[in-house]
N, C-alpha and C positions, 0 to 999 in steps of 0.2 A: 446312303453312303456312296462319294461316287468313288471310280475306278482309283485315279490318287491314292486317294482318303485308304482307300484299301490296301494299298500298293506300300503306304510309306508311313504309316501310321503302328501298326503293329507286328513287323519285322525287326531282331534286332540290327544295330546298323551296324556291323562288324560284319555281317553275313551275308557274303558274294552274290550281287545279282544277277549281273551282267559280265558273260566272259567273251571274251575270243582271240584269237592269237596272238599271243605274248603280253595282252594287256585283261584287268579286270577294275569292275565298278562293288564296292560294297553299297549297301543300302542306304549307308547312313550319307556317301556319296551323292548320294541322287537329288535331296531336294532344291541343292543350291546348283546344279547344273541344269533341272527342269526349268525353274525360274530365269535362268540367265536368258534360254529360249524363248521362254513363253513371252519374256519382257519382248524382245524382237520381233516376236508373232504380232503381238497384240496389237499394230498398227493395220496388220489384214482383214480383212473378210474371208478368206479362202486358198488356201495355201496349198499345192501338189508338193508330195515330197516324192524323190526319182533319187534313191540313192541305194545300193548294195545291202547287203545282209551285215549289216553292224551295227555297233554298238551305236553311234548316230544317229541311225533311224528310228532307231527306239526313244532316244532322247529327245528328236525332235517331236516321233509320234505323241510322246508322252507332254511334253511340251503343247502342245496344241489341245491338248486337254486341257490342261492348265492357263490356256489364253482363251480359252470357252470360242476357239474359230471353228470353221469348217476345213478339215483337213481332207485331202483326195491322196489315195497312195497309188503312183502308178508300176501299175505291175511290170518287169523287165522285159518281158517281152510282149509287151505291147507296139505295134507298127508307130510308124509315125503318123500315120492317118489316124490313130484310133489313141495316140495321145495329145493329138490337135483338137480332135473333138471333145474328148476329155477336159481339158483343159477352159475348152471354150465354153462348151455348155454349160459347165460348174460357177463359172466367171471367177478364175482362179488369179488371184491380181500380184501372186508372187509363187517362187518353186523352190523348196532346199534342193540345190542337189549337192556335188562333195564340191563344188566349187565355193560352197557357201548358200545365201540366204539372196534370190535377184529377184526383185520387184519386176512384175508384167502387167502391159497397160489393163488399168481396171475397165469389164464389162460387166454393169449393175445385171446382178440376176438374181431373184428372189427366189427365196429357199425356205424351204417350210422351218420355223421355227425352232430352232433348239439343234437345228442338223449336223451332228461332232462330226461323222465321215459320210463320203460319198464313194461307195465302194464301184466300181466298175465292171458290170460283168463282161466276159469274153465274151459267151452265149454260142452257139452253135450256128446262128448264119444273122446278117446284119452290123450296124455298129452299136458298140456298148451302148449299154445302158446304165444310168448312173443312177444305181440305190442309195438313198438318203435314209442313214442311222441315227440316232438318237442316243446317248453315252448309256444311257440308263437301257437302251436295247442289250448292248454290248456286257456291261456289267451284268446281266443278268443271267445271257448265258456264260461268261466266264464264272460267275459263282455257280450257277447249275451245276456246270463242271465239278467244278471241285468238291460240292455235295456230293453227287454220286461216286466219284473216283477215291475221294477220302484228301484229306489234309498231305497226310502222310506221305500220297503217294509222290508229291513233288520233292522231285532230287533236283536231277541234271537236264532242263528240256533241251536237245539240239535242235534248232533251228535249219530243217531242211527243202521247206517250198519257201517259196521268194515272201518276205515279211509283207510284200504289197497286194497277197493273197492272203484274203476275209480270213480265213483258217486257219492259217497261220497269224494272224495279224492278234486274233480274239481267245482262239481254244490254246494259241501255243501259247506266246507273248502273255497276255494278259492275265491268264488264269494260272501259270507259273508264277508271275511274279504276284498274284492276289494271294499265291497260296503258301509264298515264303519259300520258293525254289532259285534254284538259278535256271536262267535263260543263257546258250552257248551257242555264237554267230558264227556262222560261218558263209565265209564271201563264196557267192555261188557258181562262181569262175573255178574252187576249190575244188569240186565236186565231178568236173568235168566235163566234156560237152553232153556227153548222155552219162552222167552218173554212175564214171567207171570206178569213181575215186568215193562213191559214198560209204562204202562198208569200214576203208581207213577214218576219215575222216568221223564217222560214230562213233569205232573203236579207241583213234584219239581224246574226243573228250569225256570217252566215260559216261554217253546219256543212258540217261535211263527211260526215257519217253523219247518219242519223234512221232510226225505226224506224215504220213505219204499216200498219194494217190496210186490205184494202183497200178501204172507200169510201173510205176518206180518200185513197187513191193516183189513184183514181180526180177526184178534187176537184181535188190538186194540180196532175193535168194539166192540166186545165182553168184554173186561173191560170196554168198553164207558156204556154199557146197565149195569152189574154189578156196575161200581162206579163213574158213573157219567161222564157231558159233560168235555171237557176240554177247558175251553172259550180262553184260551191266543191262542192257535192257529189263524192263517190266512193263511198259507196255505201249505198243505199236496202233495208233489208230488209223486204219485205210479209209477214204471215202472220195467223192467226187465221178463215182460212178458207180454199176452195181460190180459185185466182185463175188465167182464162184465159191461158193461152201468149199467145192472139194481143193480149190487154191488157199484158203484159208487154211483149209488141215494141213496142205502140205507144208505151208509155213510153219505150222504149228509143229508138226513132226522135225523140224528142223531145230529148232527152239527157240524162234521168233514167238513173241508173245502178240502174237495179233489180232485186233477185236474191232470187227466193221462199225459205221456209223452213216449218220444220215445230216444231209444239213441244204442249208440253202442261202446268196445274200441275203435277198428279204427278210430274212430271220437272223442275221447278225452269225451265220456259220452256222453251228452245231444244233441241228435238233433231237436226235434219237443216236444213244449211241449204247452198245456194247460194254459190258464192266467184268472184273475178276468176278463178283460176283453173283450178276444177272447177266446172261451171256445164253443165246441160242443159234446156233446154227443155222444160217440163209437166211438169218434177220440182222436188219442194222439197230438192233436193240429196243430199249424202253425210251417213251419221249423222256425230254429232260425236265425237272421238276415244273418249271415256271410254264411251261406248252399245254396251249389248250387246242384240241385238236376233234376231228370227228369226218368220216369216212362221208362223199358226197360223191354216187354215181362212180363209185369204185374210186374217185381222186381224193387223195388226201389236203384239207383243208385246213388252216390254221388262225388261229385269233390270231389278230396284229398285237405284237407287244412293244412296241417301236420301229416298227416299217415307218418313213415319213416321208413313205412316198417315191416314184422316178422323178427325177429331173424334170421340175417343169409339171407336173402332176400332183394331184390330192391324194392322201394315202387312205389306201380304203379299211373296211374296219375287218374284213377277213383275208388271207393270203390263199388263193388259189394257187398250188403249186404245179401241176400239172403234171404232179407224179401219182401213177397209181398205186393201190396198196391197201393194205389188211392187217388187222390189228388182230392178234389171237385172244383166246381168253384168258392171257397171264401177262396178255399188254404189249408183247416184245412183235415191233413192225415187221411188214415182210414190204419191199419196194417191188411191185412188180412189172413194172416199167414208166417208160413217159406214154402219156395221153397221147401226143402230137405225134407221136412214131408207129402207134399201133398198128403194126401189116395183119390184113384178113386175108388169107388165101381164096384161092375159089372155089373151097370146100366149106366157107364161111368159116373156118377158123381165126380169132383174136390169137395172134402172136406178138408179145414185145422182142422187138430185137436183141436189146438190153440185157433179156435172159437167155438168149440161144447165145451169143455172144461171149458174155462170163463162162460158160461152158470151155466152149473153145479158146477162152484164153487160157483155161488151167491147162492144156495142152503146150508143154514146153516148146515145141516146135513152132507153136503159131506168136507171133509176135504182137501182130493187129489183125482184125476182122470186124469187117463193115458187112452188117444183114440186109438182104432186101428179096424180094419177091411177093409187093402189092396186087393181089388180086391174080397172083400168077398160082397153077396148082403144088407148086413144092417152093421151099426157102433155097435163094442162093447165098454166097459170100464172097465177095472178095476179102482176099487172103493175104497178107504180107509175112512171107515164112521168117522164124524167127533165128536160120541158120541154112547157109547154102544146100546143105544133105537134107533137110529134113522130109520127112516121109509124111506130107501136108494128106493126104489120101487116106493113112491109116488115125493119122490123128486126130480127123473128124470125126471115122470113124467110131474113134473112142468118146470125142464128146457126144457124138449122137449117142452112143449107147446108156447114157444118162438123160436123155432126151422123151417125150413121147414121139411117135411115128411121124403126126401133121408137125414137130415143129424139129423133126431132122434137115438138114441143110442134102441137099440131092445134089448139088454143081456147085463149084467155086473155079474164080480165077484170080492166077497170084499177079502181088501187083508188088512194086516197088513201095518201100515203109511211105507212111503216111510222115507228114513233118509240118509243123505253123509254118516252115518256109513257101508250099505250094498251097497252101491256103485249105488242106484235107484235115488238117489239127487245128486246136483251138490255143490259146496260146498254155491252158491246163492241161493240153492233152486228150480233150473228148475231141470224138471224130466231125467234123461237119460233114453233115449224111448227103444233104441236097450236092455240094459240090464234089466230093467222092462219087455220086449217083452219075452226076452231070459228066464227069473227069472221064471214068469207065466206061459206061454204057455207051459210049461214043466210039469206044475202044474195043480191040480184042487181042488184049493181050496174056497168054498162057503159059 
């Protein structure tokens, strides 16, 4: 069955799909608006869509299903250097954006077979790379999803990381609407420059699910304490990096309902996630049903279930992820960092930064921190306090005290927040370590 077929086939059509402000799509809506697109499509090979968080993008997303092309979704904050290349490597010969549907001169580029999307990752230093999906990738984990989470659990999903993000694109979009919910846009301009306005905007549409990386979890709280619980919720999934246990609880003591997960492109988003009820503490959950996986030299590795490959490349038949990790005896993952990051002290200790890090972000005070101390005998940090007063000294403190001894943080120095403006963020939000390294270490500033 594909994504469609699932989508519009056994929904009744009276029942709201698609909302957002002041306007909505019922179900029974949709087949004759996919089509009207897909007929437009179907003259391409490879279509980039660059449009806003709405009701649009979805139709054309969905539309491009329906024209069996290769669609690229570019994510909004992408530079212009890294939507040229995008653009060009994919051999994308037209683009929706809200101007409409404008043909771009075709560059023949061959593409592994059957390729529905070519998702782009930021990545942490370099320029994207473009993972080539398979519809049947995506279908699989959007039904996973909804296996484990239950039919039921879909009401209201808000739409709140940019739709041109895998994660959004596959666990929100798609598995809402596979599962007979409504999906609710909101334009990301909405929100704020830094997501002053998220906690209104939830509370306006009433969702019951959303999906956030976690500074943004960490923001929400922070309007939670300021203006109150937001009762419609059931359930919040955080991922896109690792995220402290004990920020977890405090979410949870707040009464955000929050449940980590694990995911990656080359697996179409979502691999291991957290559920009402299979749920453990400093694990990003149980794989999802269709993942076949197995522990190699402490890295977690995956059968390909439609990976089809980078750009330009063969897809190989297992996925090396490059995250480390450990499977307990009841199955629920623990991430214990990236491979490529591991600092050894010069007491030969194996530290991930990854987990000294989530520590010290549960610390309200600290906003961002970036680990480093390769081969030096204790871990430093740079620090970007998360409020002019804050007492950055005592707060380490306390995350060190959750810490062992070799992986307490000894020095820091505070730096100005990280931003995708100066090139220390990624345009998700993970740190690029090498240029923070390069940026500081040149510097001293305290």
């Amino acid at each position: 069955m594909s994504i469609l077929s699932s989508i519009l086939e056994p929904h009744r059509p009276d029942k709201v799909a698609l909302t957002e402000a002041g306007y909505k799509l019922d179900y029974g809506d949709l087949p004759n608006l996919i089509k009207s697109r897909a007929e437009r499509l179907s003259r391409y090979h490879c279509v980039a869509l660059s449009m806003n968080n709405d009701i649009e993008w979805v139709l054309w997303d969905l539309a491009g299903l329906a024209a069996k092309i290769t669609l690229v979704p570019l994510p909004p904050f992408f530079t212009k250097e890294q939507r040229d290349h995008a653009l060009k490597s994919s051999g994308c010969d037209a683009i929706v954006t809200p101007d409409g549907l404008i043909p771009l001169p075709y560059m023949p580029i061959t593409l592994a077979d059957g390729t529905a999307k070519i998702t782009y990752t930021s990545g942490t230093t370099g320029t994207p790379k473009g993972v080539c999906l398979s519809e049947d990738a995506m279908r699989l984990v959007a039904q996973s999803i909804i296996d484990v989470l239950g039919q039921d659990l879909a009401d209201i999903h808000a739409c709140v990381l940019p739709l041109g993000v895998l994660l959004e694109n596959v666990a929100g979009v798609y598995a809402t609407l596979m599962a007979g919910g409504t999906v609710h846009l909101n334009r990301l301009e909405s929100f704020g420059k830094n997501y002053e306005r998220l906690h209104g905007a939830i509370k306006e549409s009433g969702a019951t699910s959303i999906i956030l990386v976690p500074e943004m979890l960490r923001i929400l709280m922070m309007q939670v304490r300021e203006s109150g619980p937001l009762p419609s919720l059931k359930y919040v999934a955080v991922g896109g990096s690792k995220v402290s246990p004990s920020l977890i609880s405090q979410a949870r003591a707040m009464g955000l309902p929050v449940y980590e997960g694990y995911g990656l492109s080359e697996c179409a988003s979502v691999v291991a996630l957290n559920t009402h009820s299979q749920n453990k503490a400093g694990t990003v959950g149980k794989f999802l049903p269709h993942v076949r996986t197995r522990i190699e030299n402490g890295e977690i590795v995956l059968k390909n279930t439609g990976f089809l490959g980078y750009v330009g490349e063969a897809p190989p038949s297992v996925i090396h992820t490059g995250d480390l990790g450990e499977i307990d005896a009841e199955g629920f993952v623990s991430i214990t960092g990236r491979k490529k990051n591991v600092l050894i002290t010069s007491y030969g200790r194996n530290v991930s930064p990854e987990w000294v890090e989530s520590e010290l972000l549960s610390q309200p005070e600290i906003a961002q921190a970036v680990v480093y101390g390769d081969g030096e005998s204790a871990l430093s940090a740079y620090i970007a306090p998360a409020f002019p007063a804050a007492n950055i000294t005592e707060a380490i403190a306390q995350a060190n005290a959750h810490l062992p001894e070799y992986a307490h943080i000894k020095n820091f120095t505070l730096v100005p927040p990280f931003s995708p403006e100066d090139g220390t963020l990624t345009g998700t939000g993970r740190p690029r370590r090498s240029r923070i390294l390069q940026l500081y270490q040149k510097e001293n500033i305290q």
